[in-house]
N, C-alpha and C positions, 0 to 999 in steps of 0.2 A: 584669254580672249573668248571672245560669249559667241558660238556658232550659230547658224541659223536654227539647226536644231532645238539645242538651247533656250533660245529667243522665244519659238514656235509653242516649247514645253510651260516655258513661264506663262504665256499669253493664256491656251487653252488648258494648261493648268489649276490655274487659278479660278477658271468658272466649274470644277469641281467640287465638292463637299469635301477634301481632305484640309481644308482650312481649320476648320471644325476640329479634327481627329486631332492636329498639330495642335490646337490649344491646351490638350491637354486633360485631365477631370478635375482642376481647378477652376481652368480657363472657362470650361464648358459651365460649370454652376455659376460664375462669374456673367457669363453671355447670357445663360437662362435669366438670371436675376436683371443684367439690366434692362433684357427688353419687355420683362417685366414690369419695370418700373416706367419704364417709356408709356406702355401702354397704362397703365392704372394714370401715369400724369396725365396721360392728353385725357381718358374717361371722366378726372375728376375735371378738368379745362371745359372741355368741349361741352359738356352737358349745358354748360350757361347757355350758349349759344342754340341751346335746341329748345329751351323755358323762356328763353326772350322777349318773344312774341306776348307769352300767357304774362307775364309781368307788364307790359306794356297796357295789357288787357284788363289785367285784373285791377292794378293797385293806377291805372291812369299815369303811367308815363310820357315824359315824352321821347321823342329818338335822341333827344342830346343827353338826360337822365340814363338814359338806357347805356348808350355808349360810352358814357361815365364808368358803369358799370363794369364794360369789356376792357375800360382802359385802365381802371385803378389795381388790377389786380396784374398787371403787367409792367406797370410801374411800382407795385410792391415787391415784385420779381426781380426786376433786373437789382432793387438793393439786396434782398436777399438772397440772390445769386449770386453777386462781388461777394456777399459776408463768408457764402455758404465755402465759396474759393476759397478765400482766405484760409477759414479753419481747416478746408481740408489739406492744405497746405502743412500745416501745421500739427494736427491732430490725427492724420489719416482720412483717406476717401468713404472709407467705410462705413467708418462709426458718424461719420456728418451727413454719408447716405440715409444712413438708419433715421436720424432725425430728423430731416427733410420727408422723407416718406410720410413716417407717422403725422408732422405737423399739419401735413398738404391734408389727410385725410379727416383728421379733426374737422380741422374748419372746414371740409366739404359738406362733412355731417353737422356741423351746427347753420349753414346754409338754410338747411331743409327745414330748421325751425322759425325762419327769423320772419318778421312781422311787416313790416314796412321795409324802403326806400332806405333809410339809415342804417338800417343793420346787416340789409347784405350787402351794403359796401364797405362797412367795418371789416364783414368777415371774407369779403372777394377780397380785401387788401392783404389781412392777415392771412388766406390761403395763398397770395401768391408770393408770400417769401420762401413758404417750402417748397411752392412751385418752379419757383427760381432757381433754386438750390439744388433742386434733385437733377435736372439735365443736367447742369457745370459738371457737378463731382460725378455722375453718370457718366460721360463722354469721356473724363482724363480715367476713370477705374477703368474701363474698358480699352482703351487706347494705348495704356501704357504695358497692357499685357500680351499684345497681338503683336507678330511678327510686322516690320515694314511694310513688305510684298503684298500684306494682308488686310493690313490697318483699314483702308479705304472702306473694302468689304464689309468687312466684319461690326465694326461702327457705324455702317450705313445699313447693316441688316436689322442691327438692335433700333434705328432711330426707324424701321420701317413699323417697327411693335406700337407708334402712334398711330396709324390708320388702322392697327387690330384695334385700340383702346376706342378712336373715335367712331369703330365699327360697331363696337360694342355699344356705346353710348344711341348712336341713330338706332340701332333693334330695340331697347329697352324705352328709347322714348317713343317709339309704335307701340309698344304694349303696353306701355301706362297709359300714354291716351288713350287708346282703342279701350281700356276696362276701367281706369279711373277716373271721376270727373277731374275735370282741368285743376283745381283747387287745390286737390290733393296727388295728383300725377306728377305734377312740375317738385314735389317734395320728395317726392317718393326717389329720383333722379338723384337728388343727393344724399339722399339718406344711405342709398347705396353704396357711396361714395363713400363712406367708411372701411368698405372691404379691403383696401390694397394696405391698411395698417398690418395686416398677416403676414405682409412680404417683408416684414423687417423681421420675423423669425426667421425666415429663412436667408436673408441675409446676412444673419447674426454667426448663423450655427454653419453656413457654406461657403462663405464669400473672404476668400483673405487680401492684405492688402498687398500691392503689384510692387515687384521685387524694385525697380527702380526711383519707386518711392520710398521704401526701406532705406536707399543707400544715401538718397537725398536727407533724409530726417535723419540719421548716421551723422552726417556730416553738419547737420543744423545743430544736432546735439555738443558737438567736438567745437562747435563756436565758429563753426563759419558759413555763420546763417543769410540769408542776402534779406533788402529790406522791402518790402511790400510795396511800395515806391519804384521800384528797378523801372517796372514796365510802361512808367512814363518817363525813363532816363531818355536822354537824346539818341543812345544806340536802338533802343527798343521802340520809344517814339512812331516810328517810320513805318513798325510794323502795327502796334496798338492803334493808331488814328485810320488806320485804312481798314484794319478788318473790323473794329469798330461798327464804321460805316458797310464795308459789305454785309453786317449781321443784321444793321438796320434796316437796310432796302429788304434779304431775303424773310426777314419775319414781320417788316409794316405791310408788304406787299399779301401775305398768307392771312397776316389779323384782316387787315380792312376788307377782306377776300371773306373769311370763314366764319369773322363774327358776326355776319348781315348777312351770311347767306341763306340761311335757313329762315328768317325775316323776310326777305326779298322776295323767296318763294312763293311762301304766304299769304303777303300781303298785298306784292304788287302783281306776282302773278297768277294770288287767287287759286293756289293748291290745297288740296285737303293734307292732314295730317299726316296719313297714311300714302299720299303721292308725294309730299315734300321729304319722307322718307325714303323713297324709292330714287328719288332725283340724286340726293345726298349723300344713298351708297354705290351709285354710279362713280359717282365724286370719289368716295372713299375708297373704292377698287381702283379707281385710278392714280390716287395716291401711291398705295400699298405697289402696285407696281412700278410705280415713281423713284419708291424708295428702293424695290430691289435692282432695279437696272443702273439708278442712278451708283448706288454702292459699288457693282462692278463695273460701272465705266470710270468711277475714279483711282479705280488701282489699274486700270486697261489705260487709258492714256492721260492723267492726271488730274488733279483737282481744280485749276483753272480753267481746261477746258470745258468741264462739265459744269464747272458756275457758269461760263459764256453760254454751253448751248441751255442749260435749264432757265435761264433765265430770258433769254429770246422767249425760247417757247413759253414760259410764265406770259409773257408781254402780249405777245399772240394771243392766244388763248384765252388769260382776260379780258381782253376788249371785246374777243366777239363773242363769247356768251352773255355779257352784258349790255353791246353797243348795237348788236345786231338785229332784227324783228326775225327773231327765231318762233317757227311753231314751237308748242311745249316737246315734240317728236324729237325735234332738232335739238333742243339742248338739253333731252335726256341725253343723247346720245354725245354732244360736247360737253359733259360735265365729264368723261372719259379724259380725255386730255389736258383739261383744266387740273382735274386732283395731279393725275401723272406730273404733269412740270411745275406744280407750286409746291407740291410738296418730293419732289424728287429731287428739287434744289438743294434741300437740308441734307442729303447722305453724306455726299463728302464734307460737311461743314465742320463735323464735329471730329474728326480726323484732322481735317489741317490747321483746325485751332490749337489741336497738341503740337502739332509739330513744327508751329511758329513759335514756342516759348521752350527755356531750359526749366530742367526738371524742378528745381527749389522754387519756382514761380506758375509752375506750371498752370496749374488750378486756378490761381490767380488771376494770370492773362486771360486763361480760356475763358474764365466765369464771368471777369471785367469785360471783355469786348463781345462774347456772345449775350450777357445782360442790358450793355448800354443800348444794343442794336435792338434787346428788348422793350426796354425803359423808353427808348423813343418810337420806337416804331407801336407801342402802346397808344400813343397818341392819337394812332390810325382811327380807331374805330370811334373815338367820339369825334374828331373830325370830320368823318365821314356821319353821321348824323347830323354834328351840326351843317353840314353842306347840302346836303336833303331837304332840307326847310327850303332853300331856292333852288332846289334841282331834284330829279328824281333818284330814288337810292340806285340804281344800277349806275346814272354816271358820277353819283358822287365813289362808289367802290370802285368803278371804273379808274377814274380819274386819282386816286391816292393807290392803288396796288401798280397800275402802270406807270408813276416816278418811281414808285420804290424802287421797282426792278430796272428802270436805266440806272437807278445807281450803282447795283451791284453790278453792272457792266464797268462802269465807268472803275468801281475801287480793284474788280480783277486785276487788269494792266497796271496797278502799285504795287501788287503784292508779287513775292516770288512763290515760285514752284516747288512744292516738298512732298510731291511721289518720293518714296523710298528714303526716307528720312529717320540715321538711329534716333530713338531718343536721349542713347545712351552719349552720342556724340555731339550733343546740344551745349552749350556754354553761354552763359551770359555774356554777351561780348563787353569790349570794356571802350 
């Protein structure tokens, strides 16, 4: 019987740093590496979003062209994040980690050369299958090594390592404009973007694969392999068609949100480089706190209810920093709340997407339903251009992040509840 005591211990326990201690010095080089990787992905991601502008500028785009851009590399994602599933499935989390990094960084760096309209959306396409691929097998390598109690946490703190990477991104594009002409600054951004290929050294030589994917490839070995198909059997069905859709509401609502925002700033509200900077790490501190609280409140009272409240607050929050006649005073100060709940919706995502599949599918489910929610919610952003031609961009972004987010209220109530969920005692049901 679990006393009050007890109860009390778990609760303020758990907002402790012995989480950390319990993982172990596997566990721990395991953590260090993926929020490593979290962040180097959003840095190579997000940079698009801050060169937007100067492309529009430089080579005469239009916002539907432009949007093109934000979307094709999100729909090269979500395939190469089902693939990247699969193989990890298959092959180990690891060594599919390693190859997803290096690929994503490639083509960031051949970005920085391309000439025209044609070619960096060749290579936004071909960057976003590594793109794709490194969250899936990131969130199940991570997931499968943390205690239950923990899981929330602990895959909520590594996916906060995005608002480090897109931190990084908004500093580095204040310094390349403020010294480089535009021409050459917007290059310079992914030229950078080569660097996070170093993390698959350390990948390599630190990171091993998580004991309950061993037992699963054990037994895939011995011939009782399950078929890649499973997760659209009728039992599994039920759970893949609704989280699906909850991954597409919390990531159309963040694209159509993040890819125009730094745009927006710009152009409709006539910021210099260096204030649309200052605006956007308001944003991104608000994230970064987003991510840490939202982590512990899905292992403090589960991961449904923090899809409910983050995404309320997403719904909020976007409307009135876009729909409101705000001084610029006013939504420096509301772009605080805005990062906090669009991006504090993703902590527990990448935690209950493990613990809705069994282990021989794992990767699989996780990679298929958090990609599809990619693959369409990709859509966002050139929709959201093309909508701007008869309306202003704040309510064309208004207007696609605020359906996203009633969806994800709406697919909550389908889905069940998996606080404290073994992985070990997961089964494919029959």
């Amino acid at each position: 019987m679990t006393t009050k005591a007890g109860r009390e211990d778990v609760a303020w326990g758990s907002l402790r740093p012995s989480w950390y201690a319990e993982l172990g010095p596997a566990g721990q080089r395991t953590f260090k590496a993926s929020f490593a990787g979290w962040a180097t992905d959003a840095f190579d991601f997000m940079v698009f979003s801050f060169v937007l502008a100067s492309l529009i500028d430089l080579w005469s785009l239009d916002r539907a062209q432009a949007g093109l851009l934000g979307t094709v590399t999100l729909v090269a994602s979500a395939i190469g994040g089902w693939v990247a599933g699969m193989l990890a499935d298959r092959y180990g989390r690891v060594k599919v980690l390693q190859g997803t990094i290096l690929w994503f960084s490639v083509c960031t760096l051949g970005i920085g050369f391309a000439q025209n309209f044609e070619q960096v959306f060749v290579l936004r396409a071909l960057q976003g299958l590594g793109f794709g691929g490194e969250w899936a097998v990131g969130a199940v390598l991570i997931g499968e090594i943390v205690a239950p109690r923990h899981r929330g946490k602990v895959v909520g703190l590594v996916q906060s390592g995005w608002a480090v990477g897109w931190g990084a991104a908004a500093i580095l594009y204040s310094i390349a404009y403020s010294v480089l002409p535009e021409s050459i600054a917007w290059r310079s951004l992914f030229w950078v973007g080569i660097l996070p290929a170093l993390l698959v050294i350390y990948v390599r030589n630190n990171v091993p694969e998580p004991e309950v994917f061993k037992r699963a490839d054990t037994a895939r070995k011995q011939g009782k392999s399950t078929s890649i198909w499973v997760i659209f059997s009728p039992a599994l069905l039920r759970t893949t068609i609704p989280a699906a859709l909850l991954c597409t509401g919390i990531q159309g609502g963040f694209y159509a949100m993040s890819t125009w925002l730094p745009t927006y700033l710009k152009l409709e509200r006539n910021l210099s480089v260096l204030d649309t900077g200052g605006y956007l790490m308001v944003i991104i501190v608000g994230s970064f706190c987003g991510y840490m609280v939202g982590a512990f409140l899905a292992d403090y009272w589960g991961r449904r209810r923090n899809f409910i409240l983050f995404s309320a607050l997403s719904l909020v929050s976007v409307s009135m920093y876009l729909t409101l006649p705000l001084t610029n005073s006013e939504m420096l100060w509301l772009g605080f709340p805005l990062g906090f709940a669009s991006c504090g919706i993703f902590s527990g995502l990448g935690a209950y997407l493990t613990e809705l599949y069994p282990s021989d599918v794992r990767a699989n489910g996780q990679s298929f339903t958090y990609n599809f929610g990619r693959g369409i919610g990709a859509l966002f952003p050139g929709l959201v251009g093309l909508l701007s031609h008869s309306s202003s961009l704040a309510t064309a972004i208004a207007t696609f992040s605020g359906a996203a987010y009633g969806v994800v209220l709406l697919m909550v109530l389908m889905l069940p509840e998996t606080k404290g969920r073994s992985l070990d005692n997961v089964e494919v049901p029959q």
